[in-house]
C-alpha positions in Angstrom: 58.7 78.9 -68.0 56.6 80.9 -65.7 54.6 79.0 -63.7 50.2 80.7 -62.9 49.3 81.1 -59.7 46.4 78.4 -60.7 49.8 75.8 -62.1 50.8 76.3 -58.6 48.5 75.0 -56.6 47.8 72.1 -59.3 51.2 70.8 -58.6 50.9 71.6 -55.1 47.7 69.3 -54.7 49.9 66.6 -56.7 52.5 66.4 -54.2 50.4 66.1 -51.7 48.4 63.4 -53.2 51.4 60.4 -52.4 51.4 61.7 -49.0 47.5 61.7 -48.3 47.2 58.0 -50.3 49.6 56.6 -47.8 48.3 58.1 -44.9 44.6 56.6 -45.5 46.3 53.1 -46.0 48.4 53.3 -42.5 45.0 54.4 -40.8 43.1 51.8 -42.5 46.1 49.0 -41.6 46.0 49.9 -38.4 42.2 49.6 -38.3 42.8 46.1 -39.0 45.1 45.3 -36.9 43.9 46.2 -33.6 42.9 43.5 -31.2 39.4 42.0 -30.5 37.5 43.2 -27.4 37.4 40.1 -25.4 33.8 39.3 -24.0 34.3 37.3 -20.8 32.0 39.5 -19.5 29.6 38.7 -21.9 29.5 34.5 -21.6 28.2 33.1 -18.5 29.9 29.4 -18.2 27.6 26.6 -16.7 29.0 23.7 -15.1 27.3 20.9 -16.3 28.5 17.4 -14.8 27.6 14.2 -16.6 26.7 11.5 -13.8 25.5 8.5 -15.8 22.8 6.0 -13.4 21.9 1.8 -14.0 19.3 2.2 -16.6 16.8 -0.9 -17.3 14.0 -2.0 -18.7 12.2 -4.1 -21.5 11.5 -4.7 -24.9 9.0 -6.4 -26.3 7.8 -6.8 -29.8 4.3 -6.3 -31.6 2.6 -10.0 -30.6 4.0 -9.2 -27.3 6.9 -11.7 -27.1 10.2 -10.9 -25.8 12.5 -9.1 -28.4 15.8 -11.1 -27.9 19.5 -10.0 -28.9 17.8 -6.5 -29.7 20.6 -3.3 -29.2 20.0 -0.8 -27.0 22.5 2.4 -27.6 23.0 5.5 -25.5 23.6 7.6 -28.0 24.7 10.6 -26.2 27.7 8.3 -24.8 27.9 5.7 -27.2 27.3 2.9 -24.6 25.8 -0.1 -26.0 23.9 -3.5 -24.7 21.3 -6.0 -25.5 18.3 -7.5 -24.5 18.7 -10.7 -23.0 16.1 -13.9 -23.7 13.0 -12.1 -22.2 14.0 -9.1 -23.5 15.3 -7.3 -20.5 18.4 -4.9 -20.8 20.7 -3.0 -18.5 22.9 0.0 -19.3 24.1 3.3 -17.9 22.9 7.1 -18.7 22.4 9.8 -17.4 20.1 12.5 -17.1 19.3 14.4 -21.0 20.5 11.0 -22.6 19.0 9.6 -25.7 18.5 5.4 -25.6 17.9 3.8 -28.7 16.4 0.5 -29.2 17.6 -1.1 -33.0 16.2 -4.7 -33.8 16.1 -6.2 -37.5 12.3 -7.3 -37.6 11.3 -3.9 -36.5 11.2 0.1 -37.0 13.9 1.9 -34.1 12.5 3.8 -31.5 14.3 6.4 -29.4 13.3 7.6 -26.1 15.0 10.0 -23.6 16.0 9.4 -20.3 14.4 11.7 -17.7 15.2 10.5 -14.4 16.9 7.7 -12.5 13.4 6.3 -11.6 12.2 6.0 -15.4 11.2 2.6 -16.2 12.2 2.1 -19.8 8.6 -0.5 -21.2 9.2 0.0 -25.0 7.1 -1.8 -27.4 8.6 -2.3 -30.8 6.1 -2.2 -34.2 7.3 -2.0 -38.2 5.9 1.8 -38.5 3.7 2.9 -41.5 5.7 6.0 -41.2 9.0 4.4 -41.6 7.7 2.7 -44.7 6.0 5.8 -46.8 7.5 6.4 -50.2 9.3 9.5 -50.9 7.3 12.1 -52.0 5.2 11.4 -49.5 2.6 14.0 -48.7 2.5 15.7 -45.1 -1.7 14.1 -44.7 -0.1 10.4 -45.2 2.6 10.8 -42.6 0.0 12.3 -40.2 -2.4 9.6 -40.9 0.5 6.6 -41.0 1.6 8.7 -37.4 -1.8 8.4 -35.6 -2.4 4.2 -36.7 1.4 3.9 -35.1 0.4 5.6 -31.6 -3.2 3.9 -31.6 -1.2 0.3 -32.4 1.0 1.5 -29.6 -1.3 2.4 -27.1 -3.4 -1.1 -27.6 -0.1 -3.1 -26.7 0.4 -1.3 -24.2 -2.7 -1.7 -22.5 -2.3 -5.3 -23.8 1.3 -6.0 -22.2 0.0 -4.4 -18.6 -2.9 -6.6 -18.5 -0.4 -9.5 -19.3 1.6 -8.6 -16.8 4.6 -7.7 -19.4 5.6 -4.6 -17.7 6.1 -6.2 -14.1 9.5 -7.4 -13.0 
C-alpha cells in the first residue's frame, strides 16, 4: 500500500490529536487548581466592642394608665424584663440596640437605643396599621399611619401635662 503525501499528513494530524486533547485538559486542570489570591489587603477589620448601659423608662397605655407585666426585649441581645405596677422597667443595652415593648391589649412598638442618656417614654395604642386586611392598598396604610402618629402625639402631650413622663 503506498501511502500520498496528503495520507501522510492525515495520519500525522491523527497522532497528534491524543496528544493535543490531553494537553488542553492538564492546562485546563491546572487552571483549576491553583490557589485563591487572598485579599487581606483588601478588608479593613473594625473593632467594634459591645458595652451594654442600665436602660429605663416607661410604658403607658392609650387612656394613660400604667401598662403592667408588659415585656420589654432587647432584641439585639435577647435580654428581657417587664414593667412593674406603674409601668416602669429596667434592662441593659447598648448602643445600636433595638428594645421592644410586647403587651397583649396592644400593637408592639420597637424603638432604638441611641445613647446612655435616652429616656425610653413609650406610649402603647392597638394600630390601624397593624389591623389592615391583606391586600391592603399603599393609600390605607399611609392614611391608617398618619391617625397612629397624630393619636401618638396627643398622648404624648397628654402624659407630659399629667406629669406621666416625670420620675
Amino acid at each position: 500500500m503506498i501511502l500520498l503525501k496528503a495520507d501522510f499528513f492525515r495520519v500525522k494530524k491523527l497522532i497528534y490529536l491524543p496528544f493535543v486533547i490531553l494537553l488542553m485538559g492538564y492546562t485546563s486542570g491546572y487552571a483549576q487548581q491553583q490557589p485563591d489570591t487572598a485579599i487581606e489587603h483588601l478588608v479593613v477589620y473594625r473593632t467594634v466592642v459591645y458595652k451594654p448601659f442600665p436602660v429605663s423608662g416607661r410604658v403607658i397605655g392609650v387612656n394613660l394608665e400604667s401598662v403592667k407585666g408588659g415585656q420589654v426585649i432587647n432584641i439585639c441581645s435577647a435580654d428581657t424584663g417587664r414593667t412593674d405596677d406603674n409601668g416602669f422597667f429596667h434592662l441593659s443595652a447598648a448602643a445600636g440596640d433595638t428594645l421592644a415593648f410586647v403587651s397583649p391589649k396592644y400593637s408592639a412598638t420597637v424603638v432604638g437605643v441611641r445613647s446612655q442618656k435616652d429616656k425610653f417614654n413609650v406610649i402603647l395604642i392597638k394600630r390601624k396599621t397593624a389591623s389592615l386586611p391583606p391586600g391592603y392598598a399603599e393609600s390605607d396604610y399611609n392614611k391608617a399611619a398618619r391617625e397612629d402618629n397624630n393619636l401618638l402625639k396627643i398622648l404624648d402631650k397628654d402624659a407630659k401635662a399629667e406629669g406621666k413622663w416625670n420620675y
